[in-house]
N, C-alpha and C positions, 0 to 999 in steps of 0.2 A: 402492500405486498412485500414490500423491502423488512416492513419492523415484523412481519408473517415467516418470511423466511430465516429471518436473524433467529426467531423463536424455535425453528424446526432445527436448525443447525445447533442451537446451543442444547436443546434437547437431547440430539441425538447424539452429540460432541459428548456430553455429560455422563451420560447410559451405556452407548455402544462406541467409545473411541477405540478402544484396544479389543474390541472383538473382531473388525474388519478391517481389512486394508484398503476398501477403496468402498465411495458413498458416492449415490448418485442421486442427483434431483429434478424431479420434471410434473407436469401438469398431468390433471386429468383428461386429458384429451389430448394427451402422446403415448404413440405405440410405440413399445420398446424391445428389441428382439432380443433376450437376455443372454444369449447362445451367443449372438455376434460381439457384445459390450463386453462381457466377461476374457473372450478368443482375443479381442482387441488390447485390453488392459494387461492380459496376459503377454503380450506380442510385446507392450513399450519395456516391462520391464524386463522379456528376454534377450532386445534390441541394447537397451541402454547398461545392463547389466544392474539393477538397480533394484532398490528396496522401497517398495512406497511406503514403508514405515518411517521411511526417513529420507527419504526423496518425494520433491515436491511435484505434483501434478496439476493441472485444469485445466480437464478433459471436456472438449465438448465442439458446437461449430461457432469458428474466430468470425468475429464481426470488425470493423470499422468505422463507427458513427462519422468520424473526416474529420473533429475536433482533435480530442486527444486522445479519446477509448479506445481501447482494443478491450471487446468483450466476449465471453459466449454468451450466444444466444439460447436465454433461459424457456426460450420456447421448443426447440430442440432439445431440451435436457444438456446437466451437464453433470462431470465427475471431479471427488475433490479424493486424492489419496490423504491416507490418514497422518501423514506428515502435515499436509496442507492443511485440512482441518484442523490437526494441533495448533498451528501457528493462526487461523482463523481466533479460535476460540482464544487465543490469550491476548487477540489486538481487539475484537470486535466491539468492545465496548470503549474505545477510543473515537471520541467524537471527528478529531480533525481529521484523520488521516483513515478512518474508516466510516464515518457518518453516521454514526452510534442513532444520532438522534430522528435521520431524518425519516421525511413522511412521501412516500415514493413509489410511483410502481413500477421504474425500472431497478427492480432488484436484480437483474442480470448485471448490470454498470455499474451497482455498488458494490455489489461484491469482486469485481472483477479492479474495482479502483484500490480497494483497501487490498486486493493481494499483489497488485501492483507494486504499492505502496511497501506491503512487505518482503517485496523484492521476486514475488512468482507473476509469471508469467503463461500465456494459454498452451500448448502444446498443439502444434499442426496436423490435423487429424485425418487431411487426405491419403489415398491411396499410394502408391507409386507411380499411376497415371491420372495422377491428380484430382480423381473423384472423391466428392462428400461422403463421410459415413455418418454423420449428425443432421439433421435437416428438419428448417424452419418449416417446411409445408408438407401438405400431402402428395402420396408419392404422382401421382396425374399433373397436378403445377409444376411440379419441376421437370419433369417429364415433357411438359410442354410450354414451359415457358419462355418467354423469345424479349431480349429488350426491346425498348419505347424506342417507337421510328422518329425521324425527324419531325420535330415538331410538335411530337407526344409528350405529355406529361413527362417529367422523370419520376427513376424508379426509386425508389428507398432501399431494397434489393439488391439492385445494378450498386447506387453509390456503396453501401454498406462492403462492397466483395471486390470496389475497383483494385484494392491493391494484390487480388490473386486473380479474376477473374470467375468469370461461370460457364462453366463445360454444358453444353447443352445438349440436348435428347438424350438416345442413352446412355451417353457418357455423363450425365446428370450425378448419378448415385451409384457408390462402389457398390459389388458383390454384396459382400459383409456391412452391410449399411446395419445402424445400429440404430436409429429412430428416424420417427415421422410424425412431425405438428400436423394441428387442426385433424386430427380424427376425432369428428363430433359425435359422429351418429353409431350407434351398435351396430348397425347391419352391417357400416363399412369395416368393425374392428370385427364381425364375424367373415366377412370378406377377405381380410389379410391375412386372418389365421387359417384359413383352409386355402389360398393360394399357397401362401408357407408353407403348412403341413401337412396339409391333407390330400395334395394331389397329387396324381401320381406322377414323376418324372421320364 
């Protein structure tokens, strides 16, 4: 996955750097609301006063492994402005400090080690009342998802988010939420798209 994604990025680093300001990458089986990601990106840099041509971004939801990673989570999708992908593409084939060679499928932690490394950092993506707008799961899981009681397994989840926490029910997911993992099936991505647009308010 890792030496997969190295591939799409140097590609599209190659072809389309200077056509767009901001790139985004995510799975076959994430739905992305493009109306909300585009409002968003447009918000940091009318907040920060800033150029993502030349201001560095990585947009997406911050994770925690409890080691040393702070990563997004590549299941959620994430965004690199075109600043950050410059400075991607001129380190990425540096073995130590970006992992040029290895053989992985958390490519969400390598990539997020090597921009580390190049001194960027993820950008905090909640709301102002602290809700997610990137999200590992379907919107039902987080909707209802509750930690492990005493005794219960632990969560991977839970530890991964211990150092902000997790808003639960509907304070789960902002307004403007800009993705959702694990949409396997078509029925449910024709689902979302007519709760979204098709119904009437």
């Amino acid at each position: 996955m890792w030496q997969k994604v190295r591939s799409i990025w140097r590609f599209v680093g190659t072809h389309y750097l200077e056509d767009y300001d901001w790139f985004f990458i995510g799975g076959d089986d994430l739905f992305v609301l493009p109306h909300n990601l585009k409002t968003y990106l447009a918000s940091l840099v009318h907040k920060d006063g800033t150029d993502p041509k030349t201001n560095e971004y990585f947009v997406g939801r911050r994770f925690n492994s409890g080691i040393r990673d702070y990563f997004n989570s590549g299941g959620a999708g994430y965004t690199l402005s075109q600043a950050t992908l410059r400075k991607f593409l001129s380190a990425m084939d540096d073995a130590e400090h970006c992992s040029a060679g290895a053989r992985t499928s958390m490519e969400d932690v390598m990539i997020a080690r090597c921009l580390t490394n190049l001194g960027i950092h993820f950008t905090d993506t909640r709301d102002a009342l602290g809700r997610e707008r990137f999200h590992p799961f379907a919107p039902g899981s987080h909707l209802y998802w509750k930690p492990p009681g005493e005794g219960e397994e632990r969560d991977w989840y839970e530890e991964y988010n211990k150092e902000w926490g997790i808003l639960q029910g509907k304070d789960c997911c902002a307004p403007d939420s800009v993705s959702f993992h694990y949409i396997k099936k078509a029925s449910m991505v024709r689902h979302m798209q007519a709760l979204l647009y098709s119904c009437d308010q």
